[in-house]
PQR file of N, CA, C, O and H, with PARSE charges and radii, in Angstrom:
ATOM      1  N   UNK A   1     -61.290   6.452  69.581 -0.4000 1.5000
ATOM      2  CA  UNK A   1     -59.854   6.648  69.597 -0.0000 2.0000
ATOM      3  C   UNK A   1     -59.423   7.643  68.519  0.5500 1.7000
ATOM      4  O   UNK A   1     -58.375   8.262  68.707 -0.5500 1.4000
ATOM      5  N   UNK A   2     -60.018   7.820  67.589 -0.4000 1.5000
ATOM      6  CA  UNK A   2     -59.955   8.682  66.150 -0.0000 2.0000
ATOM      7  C   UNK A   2     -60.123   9.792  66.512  0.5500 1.7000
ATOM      8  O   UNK A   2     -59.271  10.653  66.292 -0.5500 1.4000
ATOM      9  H   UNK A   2     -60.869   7.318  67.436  0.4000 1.0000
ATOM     10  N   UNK A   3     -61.097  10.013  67.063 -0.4000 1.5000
ATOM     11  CA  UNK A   3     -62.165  11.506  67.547 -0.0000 2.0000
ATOM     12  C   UNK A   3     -61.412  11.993  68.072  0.5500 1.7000
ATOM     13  O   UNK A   3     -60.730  11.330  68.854 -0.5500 1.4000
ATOM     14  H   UNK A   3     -61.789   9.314  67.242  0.4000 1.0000
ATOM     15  N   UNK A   4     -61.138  13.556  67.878 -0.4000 1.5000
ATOM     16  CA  UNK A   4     -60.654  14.548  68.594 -0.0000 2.0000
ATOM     17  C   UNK A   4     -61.251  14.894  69.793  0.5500 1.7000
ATOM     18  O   UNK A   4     -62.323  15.459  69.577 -0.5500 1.4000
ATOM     19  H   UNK A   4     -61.692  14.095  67.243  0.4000 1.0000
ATOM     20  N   UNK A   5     -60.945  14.764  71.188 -0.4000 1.5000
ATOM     21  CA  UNK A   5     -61.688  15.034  72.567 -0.0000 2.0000
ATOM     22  C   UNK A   5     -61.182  16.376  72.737  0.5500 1.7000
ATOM     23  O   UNK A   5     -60.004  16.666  72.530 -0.5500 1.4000
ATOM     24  H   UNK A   5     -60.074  14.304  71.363  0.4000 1.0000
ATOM     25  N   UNK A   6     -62.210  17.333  73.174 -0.4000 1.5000
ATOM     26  CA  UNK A   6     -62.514  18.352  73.905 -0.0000 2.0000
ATOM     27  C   UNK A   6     -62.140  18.267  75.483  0.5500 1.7000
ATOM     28  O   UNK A   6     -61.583  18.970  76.326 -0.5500 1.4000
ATOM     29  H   UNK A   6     -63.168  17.098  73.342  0.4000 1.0000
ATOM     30  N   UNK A   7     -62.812  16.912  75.387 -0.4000 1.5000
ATOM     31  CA  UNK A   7     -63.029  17.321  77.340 -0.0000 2.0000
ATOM     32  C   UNK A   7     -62.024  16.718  77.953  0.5500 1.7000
ATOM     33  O   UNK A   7     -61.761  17.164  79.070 -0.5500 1.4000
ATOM     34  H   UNK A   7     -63.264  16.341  74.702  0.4000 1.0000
ATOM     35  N   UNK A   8     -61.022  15.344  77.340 -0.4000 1.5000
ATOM     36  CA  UNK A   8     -59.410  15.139  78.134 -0.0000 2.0000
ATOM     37  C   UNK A   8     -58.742  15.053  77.462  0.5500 1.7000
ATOM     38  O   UNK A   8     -58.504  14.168  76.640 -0.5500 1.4000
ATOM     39  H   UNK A   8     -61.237  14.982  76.433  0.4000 1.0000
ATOM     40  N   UNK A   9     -57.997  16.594  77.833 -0.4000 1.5000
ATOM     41  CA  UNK A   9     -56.697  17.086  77.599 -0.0000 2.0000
ATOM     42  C   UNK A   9     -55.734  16.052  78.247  0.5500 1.7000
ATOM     43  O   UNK A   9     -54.918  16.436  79.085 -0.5500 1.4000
ATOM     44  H   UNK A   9     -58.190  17.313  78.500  0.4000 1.0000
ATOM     45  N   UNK A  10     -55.819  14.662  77.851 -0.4000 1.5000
ATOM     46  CA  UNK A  10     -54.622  13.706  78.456 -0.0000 2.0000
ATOM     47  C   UNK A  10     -53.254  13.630  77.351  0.5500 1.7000
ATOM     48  O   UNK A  10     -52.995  14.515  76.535 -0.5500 1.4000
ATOM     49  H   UNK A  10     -56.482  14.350  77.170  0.4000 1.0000
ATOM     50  N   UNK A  11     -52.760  12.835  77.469 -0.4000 1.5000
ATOM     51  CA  UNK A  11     -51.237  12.591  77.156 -0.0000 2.0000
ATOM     52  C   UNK A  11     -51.074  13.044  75.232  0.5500 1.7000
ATOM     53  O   UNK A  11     -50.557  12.352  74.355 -0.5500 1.4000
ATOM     54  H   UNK A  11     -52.970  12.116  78.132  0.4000 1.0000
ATOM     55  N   UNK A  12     -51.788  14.552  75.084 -0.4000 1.5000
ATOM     56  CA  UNK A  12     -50.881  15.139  73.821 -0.0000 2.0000
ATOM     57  C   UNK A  12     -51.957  14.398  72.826  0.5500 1.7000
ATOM     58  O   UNK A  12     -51.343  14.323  71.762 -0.5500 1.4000
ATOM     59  H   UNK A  12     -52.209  15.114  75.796  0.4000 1.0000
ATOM     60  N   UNK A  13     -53.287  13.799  72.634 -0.4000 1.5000
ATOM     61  CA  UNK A  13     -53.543  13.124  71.719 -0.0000 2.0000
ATOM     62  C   UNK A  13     -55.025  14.344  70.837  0.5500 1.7000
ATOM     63  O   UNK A  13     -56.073  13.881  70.388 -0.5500 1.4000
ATOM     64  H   UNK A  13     -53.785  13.860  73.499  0.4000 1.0000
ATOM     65  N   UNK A  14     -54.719  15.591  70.822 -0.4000 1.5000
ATOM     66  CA  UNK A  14     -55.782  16.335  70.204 -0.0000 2.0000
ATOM     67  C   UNK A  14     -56.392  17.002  71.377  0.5500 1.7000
ATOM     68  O   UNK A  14     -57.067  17.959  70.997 -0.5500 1.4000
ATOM     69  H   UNK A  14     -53.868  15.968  71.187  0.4000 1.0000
ATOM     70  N   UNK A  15     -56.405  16.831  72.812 -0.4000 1.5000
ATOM     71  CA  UNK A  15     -57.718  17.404  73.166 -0.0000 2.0000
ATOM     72  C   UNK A  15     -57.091  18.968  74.096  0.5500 1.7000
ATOM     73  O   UNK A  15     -56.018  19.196  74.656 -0.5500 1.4000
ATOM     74  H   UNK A  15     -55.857  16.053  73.120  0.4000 1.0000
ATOM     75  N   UNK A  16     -58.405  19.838  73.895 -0.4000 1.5000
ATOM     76  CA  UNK A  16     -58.008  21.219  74.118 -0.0000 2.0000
ATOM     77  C   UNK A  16     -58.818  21.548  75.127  0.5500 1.7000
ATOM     78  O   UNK A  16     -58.828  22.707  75.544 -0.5500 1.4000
ATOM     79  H   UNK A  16     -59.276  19.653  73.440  0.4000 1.0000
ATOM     80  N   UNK A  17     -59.680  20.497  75.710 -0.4000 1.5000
ATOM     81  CA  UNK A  17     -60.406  21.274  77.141 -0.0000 2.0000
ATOM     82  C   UNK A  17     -59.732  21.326  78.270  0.5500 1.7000
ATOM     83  O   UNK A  17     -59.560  22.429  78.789 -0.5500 1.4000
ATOM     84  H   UNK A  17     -59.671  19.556  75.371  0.4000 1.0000
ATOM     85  N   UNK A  18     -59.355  20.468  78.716 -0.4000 1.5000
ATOM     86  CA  UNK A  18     -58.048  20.780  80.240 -0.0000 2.0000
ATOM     87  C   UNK A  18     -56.583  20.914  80.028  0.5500 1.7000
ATOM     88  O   UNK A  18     -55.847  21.546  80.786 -0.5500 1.4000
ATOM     89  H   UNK A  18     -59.495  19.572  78.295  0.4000 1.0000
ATOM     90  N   UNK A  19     -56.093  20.116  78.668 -0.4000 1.5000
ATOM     91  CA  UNK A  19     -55.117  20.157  78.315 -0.0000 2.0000
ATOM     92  C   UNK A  19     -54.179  21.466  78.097  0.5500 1.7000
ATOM     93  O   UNK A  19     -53.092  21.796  78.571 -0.5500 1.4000
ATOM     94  H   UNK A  19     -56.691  19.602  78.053  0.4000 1.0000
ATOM     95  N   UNK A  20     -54.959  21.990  77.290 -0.4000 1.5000
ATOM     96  CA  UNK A  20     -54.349  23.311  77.161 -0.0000 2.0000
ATOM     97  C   UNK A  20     -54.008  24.463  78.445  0.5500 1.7000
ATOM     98  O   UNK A  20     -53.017  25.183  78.570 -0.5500 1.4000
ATOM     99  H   UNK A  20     -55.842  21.722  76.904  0.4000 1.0000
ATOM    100  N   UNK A  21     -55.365  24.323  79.432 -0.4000 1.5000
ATOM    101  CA  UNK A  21     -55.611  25.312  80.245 -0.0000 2.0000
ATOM    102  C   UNK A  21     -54.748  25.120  81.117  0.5500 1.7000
ATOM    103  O   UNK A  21     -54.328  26.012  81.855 -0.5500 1.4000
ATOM    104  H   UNK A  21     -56.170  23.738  79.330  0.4000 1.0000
ATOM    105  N   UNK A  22     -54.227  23.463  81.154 -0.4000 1.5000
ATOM    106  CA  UNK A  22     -53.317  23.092  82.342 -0.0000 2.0000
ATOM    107  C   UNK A  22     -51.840  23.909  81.810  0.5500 1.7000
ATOM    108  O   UNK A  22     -51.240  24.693  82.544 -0.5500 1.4000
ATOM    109  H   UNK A  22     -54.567  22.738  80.555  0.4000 1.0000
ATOM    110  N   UNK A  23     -51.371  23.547  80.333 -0.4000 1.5000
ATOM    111  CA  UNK A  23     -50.646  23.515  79.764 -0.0000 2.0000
ATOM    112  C   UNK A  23     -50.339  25.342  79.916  0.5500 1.7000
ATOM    113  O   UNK A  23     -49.166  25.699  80.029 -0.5500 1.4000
ATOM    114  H   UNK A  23     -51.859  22.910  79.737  0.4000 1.0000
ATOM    115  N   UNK A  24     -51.336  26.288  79.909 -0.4000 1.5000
ATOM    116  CA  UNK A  24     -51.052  27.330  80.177 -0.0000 2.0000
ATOM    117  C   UNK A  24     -50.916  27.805  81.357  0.5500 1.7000
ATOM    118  O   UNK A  24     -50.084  28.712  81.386 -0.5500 1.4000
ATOM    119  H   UNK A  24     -52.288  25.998  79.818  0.4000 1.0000
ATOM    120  N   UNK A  25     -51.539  27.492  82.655 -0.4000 1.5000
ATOM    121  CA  UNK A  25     -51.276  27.651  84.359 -0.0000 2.0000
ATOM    122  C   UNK A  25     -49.447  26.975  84.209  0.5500 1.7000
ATOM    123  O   UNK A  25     -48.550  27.649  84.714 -0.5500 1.4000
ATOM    124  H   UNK A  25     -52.215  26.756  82.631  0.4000 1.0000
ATOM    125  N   UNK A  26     -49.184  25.942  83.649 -0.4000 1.5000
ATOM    126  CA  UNK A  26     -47.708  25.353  83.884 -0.0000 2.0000
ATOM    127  C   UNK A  26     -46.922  26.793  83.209  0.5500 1.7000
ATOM    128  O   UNK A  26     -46.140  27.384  83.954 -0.5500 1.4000
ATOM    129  H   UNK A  26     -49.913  25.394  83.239  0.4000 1.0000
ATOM    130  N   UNK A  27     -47.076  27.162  82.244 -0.4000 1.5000
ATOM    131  CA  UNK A  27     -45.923  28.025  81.369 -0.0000 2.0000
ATOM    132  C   UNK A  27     -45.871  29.124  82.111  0.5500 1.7000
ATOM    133  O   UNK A  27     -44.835  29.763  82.292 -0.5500 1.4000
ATOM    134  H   UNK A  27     -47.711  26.682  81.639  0.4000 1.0000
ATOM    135  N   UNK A  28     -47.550  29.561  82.828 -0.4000 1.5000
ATOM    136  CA  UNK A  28     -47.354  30.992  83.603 -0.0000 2.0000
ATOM    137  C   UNK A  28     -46.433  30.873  84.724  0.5500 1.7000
ATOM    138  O   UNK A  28     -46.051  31.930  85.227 -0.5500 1.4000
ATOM    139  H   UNK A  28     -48.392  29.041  82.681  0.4000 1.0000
ATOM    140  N   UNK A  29     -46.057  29.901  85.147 -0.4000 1.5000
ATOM    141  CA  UNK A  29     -45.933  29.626  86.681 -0.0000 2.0000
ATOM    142  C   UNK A  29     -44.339  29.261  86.279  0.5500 1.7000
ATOM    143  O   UNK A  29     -43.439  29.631  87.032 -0.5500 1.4000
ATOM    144  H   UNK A  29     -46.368  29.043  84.738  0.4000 1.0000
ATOM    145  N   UNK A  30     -44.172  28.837  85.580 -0.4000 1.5000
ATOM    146  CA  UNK A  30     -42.716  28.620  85.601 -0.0000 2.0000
ATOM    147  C   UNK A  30     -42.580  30.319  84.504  0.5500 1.7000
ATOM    148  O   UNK A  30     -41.404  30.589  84.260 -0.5500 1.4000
ATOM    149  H   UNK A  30     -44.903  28.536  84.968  0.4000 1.0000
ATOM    150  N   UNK A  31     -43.208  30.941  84.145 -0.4000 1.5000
ATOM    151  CA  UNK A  31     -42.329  32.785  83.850 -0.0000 2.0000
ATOM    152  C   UNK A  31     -42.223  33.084  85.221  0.5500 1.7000
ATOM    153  O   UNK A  31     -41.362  33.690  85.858 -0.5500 1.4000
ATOM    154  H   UNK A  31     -44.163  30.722  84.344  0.4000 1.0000
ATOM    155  N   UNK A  32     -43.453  32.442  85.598 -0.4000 1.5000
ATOM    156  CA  UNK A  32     -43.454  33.528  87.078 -0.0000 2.0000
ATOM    157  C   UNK A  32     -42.355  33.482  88.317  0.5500 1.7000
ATOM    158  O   UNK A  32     -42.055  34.225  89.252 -0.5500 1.4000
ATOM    159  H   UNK A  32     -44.152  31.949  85.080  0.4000 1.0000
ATOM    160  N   UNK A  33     -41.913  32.178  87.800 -0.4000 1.5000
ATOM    161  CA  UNK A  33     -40.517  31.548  88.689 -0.0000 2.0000
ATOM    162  C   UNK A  33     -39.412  32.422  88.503  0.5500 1.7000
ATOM    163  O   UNK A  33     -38.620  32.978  89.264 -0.5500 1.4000
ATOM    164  H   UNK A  33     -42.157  31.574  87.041  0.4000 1.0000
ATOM    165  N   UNK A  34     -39.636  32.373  86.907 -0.4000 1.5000
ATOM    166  CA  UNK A  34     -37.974  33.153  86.334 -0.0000 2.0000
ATOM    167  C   UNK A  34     -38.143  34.441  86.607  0.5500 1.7000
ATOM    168  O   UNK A  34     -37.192  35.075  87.064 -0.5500 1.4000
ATOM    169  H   UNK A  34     -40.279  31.922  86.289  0.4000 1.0000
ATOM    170  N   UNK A  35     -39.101  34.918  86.428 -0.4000 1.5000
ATOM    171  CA  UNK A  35     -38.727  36.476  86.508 -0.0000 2.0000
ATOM    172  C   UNK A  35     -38.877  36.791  87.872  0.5500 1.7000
ATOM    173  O   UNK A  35     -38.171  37.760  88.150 -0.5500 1.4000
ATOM    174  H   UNK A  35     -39.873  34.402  86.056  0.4000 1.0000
ATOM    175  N   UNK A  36     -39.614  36.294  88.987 -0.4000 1.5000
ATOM    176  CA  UNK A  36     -39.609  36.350  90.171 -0.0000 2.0000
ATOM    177  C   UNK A  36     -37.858  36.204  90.517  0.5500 1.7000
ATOM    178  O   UNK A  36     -37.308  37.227  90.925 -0.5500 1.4000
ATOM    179  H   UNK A  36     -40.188  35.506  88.760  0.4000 1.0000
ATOM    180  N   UNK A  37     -36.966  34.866  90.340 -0.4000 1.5000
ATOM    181  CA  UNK A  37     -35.810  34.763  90.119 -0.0000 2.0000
ATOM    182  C   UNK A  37     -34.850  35.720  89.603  0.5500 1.7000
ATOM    183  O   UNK A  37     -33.984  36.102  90.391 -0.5500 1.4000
ATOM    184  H   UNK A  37     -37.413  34.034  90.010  0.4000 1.0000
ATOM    185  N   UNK A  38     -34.850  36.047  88.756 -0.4000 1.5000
ATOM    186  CA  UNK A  38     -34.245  37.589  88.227 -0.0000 2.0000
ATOM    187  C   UNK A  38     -34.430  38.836  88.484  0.5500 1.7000
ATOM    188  O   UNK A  38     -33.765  39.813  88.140 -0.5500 1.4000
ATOM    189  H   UNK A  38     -35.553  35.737  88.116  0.4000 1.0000
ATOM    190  N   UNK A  39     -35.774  38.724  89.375 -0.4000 1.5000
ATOM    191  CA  UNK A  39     -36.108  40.425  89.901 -0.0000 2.0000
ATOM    192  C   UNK A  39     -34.622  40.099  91.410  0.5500 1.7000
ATOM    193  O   UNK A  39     -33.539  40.668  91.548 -0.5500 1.4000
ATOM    194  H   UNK A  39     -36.315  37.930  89.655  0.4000 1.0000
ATOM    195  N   UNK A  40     -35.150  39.190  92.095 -0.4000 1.5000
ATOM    196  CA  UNK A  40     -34.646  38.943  93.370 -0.0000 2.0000
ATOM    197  C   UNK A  40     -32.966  39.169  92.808  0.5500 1.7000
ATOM    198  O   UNK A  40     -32.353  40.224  92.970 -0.5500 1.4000
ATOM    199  H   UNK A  40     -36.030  38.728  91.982  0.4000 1.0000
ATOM    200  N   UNK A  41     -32.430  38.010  92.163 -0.4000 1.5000
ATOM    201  CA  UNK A  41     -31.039  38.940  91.673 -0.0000 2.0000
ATOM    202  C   UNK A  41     -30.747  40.304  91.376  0.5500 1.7000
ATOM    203  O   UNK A  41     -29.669  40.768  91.748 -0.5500 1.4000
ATOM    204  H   UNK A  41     -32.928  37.153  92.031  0.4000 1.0000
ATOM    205  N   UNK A  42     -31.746  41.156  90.619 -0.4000 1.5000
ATOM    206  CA  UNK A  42     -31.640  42.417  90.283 -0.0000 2.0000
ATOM    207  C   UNK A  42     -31.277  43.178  91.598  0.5500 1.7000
ATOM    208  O   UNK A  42     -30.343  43.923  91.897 -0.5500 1.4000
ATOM    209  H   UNK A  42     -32.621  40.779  90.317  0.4000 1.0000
ATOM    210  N   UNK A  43     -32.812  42.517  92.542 -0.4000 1.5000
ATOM    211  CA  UNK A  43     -32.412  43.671  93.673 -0.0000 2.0000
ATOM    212  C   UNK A  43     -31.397  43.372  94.772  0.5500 1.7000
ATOM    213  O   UNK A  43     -31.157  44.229  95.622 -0.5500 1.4000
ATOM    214  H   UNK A  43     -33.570  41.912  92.299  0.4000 1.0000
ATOM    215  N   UNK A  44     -30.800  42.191  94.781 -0.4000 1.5000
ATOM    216  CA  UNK A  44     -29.431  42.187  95.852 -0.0000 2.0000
ATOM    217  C   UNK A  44     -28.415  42.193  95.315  0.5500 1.7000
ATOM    218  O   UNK A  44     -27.371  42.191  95.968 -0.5500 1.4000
ATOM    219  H   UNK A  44     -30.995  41.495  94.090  0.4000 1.0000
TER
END
């Protein structure tokens, strides 16, 4: 329970093997929303 895990990135408690990678596919995907969103306003 102490040990820092590598391999599950679960609920925020230290670990950087899926956690993060998930944590970065989520942030790309929601820019990719907004600016997808704001191009589409731009162009109509």
């Amino acid at each position: 329970m102490g040990s820092v895990g590598y391999d599950n990135g679960g609920g925020g408690s230290g670990g950087y093997g899926q956690g993060l990678s998930f944590t970065l596919l989520v942030v790309l995907f929601i820019l990719l929303v907004i600016v997808g969103a704001s191009f589409l306003n731009t162009g109509y």
